[in-house]
DOLUM-494943 format. One record per residue: z, x, y of N, C-alpha, C, O in turn. Coordinates in steps of 0.05 Angstrom, whole numbers, plus 5000, padded with zeros to 4 digits. Layout:
ZXYZXYZXYZXY
...
end
This chain:
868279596610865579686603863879436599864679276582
861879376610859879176608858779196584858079406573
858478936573857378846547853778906548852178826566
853079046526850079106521849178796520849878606506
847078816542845778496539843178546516841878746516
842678326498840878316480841878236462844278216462
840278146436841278016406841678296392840278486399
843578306372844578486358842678466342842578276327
840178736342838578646317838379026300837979256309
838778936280839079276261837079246239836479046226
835979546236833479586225831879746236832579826258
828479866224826580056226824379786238823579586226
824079846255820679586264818179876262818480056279
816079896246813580086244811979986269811179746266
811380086288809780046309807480206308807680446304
804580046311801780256311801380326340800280186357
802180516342802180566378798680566385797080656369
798080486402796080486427795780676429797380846421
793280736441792480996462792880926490792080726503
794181106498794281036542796880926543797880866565
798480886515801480766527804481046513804781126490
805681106532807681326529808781246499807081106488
811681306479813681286475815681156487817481076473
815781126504818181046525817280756529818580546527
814080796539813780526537813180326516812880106526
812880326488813280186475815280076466815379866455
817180256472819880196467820879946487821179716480
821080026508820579766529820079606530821279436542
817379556513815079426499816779126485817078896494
817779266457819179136439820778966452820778716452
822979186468826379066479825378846487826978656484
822978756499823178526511821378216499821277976505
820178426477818478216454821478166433821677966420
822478276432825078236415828778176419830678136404
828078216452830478186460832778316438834578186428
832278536435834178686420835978856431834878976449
838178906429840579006446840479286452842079396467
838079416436838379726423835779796416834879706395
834279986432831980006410830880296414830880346438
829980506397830180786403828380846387828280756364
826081056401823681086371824781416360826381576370
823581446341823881696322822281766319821181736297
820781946343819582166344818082166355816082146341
817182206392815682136400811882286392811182496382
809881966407807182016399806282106436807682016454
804182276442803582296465801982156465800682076446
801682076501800381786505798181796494797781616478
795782006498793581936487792981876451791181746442
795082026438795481956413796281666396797981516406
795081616372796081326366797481326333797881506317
797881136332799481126302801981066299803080916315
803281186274806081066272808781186292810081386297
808680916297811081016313814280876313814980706330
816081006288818280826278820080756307820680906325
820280606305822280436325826080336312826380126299
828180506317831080456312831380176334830780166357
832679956314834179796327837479786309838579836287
838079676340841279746335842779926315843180156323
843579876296844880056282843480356267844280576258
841080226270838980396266838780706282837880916273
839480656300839380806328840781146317840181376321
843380986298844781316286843581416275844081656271
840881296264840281476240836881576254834981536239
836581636265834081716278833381946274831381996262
835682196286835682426273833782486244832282666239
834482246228834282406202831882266194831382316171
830182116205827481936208826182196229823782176228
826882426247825282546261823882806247821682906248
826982876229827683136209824383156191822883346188
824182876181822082756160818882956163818683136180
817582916152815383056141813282896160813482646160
811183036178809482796186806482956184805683186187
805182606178801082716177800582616202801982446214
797782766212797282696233793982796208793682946189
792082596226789082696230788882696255790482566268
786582856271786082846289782983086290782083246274
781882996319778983176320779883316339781783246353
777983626341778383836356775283936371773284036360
775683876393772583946415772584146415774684226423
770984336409770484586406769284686438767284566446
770284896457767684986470770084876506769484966528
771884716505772884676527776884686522777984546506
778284876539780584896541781284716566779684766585
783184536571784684326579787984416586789684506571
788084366612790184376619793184306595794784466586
792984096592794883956569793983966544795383866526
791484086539790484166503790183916494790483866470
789583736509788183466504785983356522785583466544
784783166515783282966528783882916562782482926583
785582896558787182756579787683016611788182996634
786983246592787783506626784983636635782783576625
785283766650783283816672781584086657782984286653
778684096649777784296632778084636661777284706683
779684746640780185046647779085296645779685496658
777285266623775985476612774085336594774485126581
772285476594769785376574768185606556767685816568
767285586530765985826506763085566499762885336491
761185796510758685706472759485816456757685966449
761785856439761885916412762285636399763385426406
760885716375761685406359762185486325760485506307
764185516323764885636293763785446271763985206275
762585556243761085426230763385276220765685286229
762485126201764485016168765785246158768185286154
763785426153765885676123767485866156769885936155
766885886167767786056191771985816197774285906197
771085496200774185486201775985416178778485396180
774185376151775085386120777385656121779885676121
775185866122777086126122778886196140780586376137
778586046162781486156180783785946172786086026173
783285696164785685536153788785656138791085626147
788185766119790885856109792786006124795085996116
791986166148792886356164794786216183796686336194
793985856188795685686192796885506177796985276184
797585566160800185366141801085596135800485836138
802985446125805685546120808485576147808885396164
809985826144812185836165809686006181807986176176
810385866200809286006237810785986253812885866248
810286126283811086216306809385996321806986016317
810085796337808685696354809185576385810385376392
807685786402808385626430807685386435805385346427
808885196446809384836451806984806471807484996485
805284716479803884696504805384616529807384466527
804384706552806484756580806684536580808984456584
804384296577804684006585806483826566805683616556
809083946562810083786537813783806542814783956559
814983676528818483556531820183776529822483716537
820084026522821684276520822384346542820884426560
825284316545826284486581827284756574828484886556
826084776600825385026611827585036636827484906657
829785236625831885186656832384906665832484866689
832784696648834484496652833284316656834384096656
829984336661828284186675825884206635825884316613
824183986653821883926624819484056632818384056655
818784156610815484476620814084216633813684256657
813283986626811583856642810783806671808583766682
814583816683814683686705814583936721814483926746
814484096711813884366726811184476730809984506751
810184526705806484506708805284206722803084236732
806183976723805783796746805683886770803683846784
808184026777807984116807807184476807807884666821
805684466788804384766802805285006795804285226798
808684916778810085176775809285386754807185376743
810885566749809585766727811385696705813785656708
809985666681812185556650811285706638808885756638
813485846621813986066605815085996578817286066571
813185826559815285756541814785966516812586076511
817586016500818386176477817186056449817285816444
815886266431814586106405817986026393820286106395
816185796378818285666352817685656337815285616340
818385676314818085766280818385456274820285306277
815185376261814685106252813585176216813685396206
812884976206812184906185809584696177809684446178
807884836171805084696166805484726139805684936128
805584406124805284476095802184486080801584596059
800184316098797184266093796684256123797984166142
793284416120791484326143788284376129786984576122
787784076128784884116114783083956134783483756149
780484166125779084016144777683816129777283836105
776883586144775783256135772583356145770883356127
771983396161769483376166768783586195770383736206
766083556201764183656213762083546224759883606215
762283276252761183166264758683266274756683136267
758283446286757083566298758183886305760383976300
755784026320757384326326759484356348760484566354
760084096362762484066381765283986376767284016391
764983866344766983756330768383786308766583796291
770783816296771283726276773083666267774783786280
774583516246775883326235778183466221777383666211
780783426215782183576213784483286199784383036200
786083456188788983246173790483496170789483716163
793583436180795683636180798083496166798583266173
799683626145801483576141803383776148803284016143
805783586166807883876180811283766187812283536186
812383976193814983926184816283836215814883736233
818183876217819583796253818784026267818984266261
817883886291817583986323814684186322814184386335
813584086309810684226308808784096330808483846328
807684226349804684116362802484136357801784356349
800383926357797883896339795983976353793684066349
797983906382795684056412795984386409794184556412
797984436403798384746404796484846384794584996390
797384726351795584856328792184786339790684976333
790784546355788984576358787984796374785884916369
789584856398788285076415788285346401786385506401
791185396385791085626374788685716351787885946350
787985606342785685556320783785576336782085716326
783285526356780285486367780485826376778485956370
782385946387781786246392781986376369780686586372
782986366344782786466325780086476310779386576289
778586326332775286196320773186346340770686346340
775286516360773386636381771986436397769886456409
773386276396773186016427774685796437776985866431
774685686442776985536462776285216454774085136448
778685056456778884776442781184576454783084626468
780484436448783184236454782883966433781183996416
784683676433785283546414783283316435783783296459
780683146419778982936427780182696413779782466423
781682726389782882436390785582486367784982646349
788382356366789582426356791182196332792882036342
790882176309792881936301795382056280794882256267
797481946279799581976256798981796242797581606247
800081856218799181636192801881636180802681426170
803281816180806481776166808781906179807682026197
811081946182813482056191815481966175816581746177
815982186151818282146138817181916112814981916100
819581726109818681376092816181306106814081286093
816281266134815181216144811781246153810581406167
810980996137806981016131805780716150806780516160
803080846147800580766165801480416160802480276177
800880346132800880116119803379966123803579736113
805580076135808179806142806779816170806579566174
805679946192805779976222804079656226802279576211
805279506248804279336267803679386291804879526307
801479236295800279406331802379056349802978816345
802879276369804079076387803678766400805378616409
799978716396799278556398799978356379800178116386
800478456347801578256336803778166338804577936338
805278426341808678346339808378066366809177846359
807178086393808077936408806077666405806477466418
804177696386803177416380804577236357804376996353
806477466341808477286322810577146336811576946327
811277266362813377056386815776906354816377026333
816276686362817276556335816576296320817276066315
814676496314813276416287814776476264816176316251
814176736258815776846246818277036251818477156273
820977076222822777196244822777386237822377426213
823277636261822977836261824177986235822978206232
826177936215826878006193825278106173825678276156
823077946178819977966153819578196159818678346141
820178326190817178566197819978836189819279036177
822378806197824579006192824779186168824879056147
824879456166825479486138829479656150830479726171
830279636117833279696127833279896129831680056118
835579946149837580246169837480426155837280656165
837580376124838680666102834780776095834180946078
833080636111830480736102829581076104828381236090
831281066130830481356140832281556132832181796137
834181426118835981646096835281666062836781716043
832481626065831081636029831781866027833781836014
831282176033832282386026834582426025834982666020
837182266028840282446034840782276014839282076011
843182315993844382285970845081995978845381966002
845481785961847781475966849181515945848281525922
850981525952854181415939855581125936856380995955
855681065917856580695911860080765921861380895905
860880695940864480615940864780345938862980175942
867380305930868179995924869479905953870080085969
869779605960869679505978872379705999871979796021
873979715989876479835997876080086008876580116032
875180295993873780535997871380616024870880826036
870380346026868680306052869680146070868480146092
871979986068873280006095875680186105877380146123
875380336093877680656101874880786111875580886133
871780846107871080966118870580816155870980916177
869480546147869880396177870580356188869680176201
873480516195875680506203876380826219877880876238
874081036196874181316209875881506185876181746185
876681316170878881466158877281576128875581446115
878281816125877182026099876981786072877381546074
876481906053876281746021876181996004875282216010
877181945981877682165958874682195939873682035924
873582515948870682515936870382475904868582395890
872982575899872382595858871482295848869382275836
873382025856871981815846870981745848869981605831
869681785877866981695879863481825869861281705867
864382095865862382155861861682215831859482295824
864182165813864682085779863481885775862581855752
863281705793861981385789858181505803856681365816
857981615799853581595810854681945794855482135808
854281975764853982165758850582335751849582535739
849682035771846482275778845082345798842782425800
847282275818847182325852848582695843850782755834
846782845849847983145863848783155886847083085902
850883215894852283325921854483525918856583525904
853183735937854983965940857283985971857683815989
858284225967859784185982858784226017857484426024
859584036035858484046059856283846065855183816087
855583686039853083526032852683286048854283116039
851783226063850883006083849982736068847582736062
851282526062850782366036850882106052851982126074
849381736038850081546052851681486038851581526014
853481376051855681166030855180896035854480806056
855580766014854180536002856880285994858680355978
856980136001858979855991857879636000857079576023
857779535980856479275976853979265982853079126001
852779375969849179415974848879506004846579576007
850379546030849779686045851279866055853679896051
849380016070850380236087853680286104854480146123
854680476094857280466111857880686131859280746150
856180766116857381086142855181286134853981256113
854781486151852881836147856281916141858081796153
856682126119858282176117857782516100855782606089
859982596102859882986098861883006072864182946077
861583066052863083246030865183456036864883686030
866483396042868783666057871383686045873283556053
871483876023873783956009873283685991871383555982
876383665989875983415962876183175972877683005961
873983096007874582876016871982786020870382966015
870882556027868082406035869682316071871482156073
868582456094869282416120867382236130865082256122
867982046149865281986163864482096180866082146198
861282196183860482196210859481986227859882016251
858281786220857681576237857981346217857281366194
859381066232859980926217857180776233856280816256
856380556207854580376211856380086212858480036200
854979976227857179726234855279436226854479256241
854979506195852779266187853979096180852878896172
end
């Protein structure tokens, strides 16, 4: 097996994504401003969208999942009066309304969106459809049929009221929610048609506005400075899952794959709660050893971290 070319580098890098550049490509972006062996973001932004966008390097990479799981804000504005192929900026206008719903007119329809909802994904987006992605199919013309998904809006308030074409919006929401979707859907619930005029994230999970670096800096720091300053650690994106302190011994039986006995360890952090089945980090020597599961009277690993 051929050796991963790049420097072994582990950790969260906060990236302020651009407008006009994918996911995919910032990632690209980095690997080669950082020559890092490994680099994987947590949770993709669509291109026309900007903001935080966490970036896994190396060891980092296991724990992404649970950096995607995370809670995320987005602000963003909604054009009132034009439907868009892709429910953004960016697609071909499809339909058009003079309706223009007042202030108290989208005050009062707000609550009707938070909470648990049903929501179809927009056709122009990463969900396959028969094996293939709804995008690449509405690219070529085909017919996409996608199924609602039961999301979670915990806040959607509105910020403002630009004008009667516009207005200003902040969402707080849980995994796999679309902001293109909640905008179009809202706009018919308004008795007219809409799409998303500009889009930003501000948090995902730990992960906030105020650690993010725009790319321009990362590659004007070159080495100047080392990239360590801008890193925050692997166990960041496991702030919500339980840590468990094991002693040195105890964490190399998990790095190894091999089980550990849950009673002593979890007698020693008698203010860590974990039940049974509990998805917990284990911890030796101030770092990370493993994602690991509560199962019977054992601590198993699921993924060992190789810090």
């Amino acid at each position: 097996m051929a050796k991963r070319r790049g420097v072994p580098i582990h950790g969260w890098l906060i990236i302020d994504k651009p407008s006009g550049l994918t996911s995919a490509g910032v990632v690209a972006k980095v690997r080669r401003l950082t020559n890092a062996a490994k680099v994987g973001h947590g949770g993709t932004l669509d291109p026309m969208a900007t903001g935080v966008l966490p970036l896994a390097l190396g060891e980092a990479t296991k724990t992404v999942a649970y950096a995607m799981d995370g809670t995320k804000v987005y602000r963003f504005t909604v054009r009132w009066g034009e439907q868009r192929t892709t429910d953004d900026a960016q697609g071909e206008i499809i339909e058009t309304s003079d309706v223009r719903p007042t202030r108290e007119q989208i005050e009062a329809a707000l609550p009707s969106f938070t909470g648990e909802l049903d929501q179809v994904p927009p056709i122009f987006s990463a969900v396959k459809v028969e094996g293939r992605r709804a995008y690449a199919l509405a690219r070529a013309d085909k017919p996409v049929e996608l199924k609602p998904r039961r999301i979670r809006i915990d806040e959607f308030r509105l910020l403002g009221v630009s004008d009667a074409d516009h207005a200003e919006f902040e969402v707080v929401s849980g995994k796999g929610a679309y902001i293109r979707s909640l905008a179009r859907d809202i706009a018919l619930a308004l008795g007219t048609v809409g799409h998303i005029a500009a889009l930003r994230r501000i948090a995902v999970g730990p992960f906030r506005e105020d650690a993010a670096i725009s790319l321009d800096k990362l590659a004007a720091l070159g080495h100047s400075a080392p990239l360590s300053e801008l890193l925050l650690p692997v166990e960041t994106a496991l702030d919500d899952i339980p840590a468990l302190a094991l002693t040195e011994a105890e964490g190399q039986s998990l790095r190894h794959g091999q089980s550990v006995a849950a009673l002593p360890v979890v007698s020693r952090s008698p203010s860590v709660v974990v039940s049974q089945g509990a998805i917990v980090c284990a911890m030796a020597g101030g770092k990370p050893v493993a994602l690991a599961q509560i199962t019977g009277a054992e601590i198993r690993p699921l993924r060992v971290l190789n810090l």
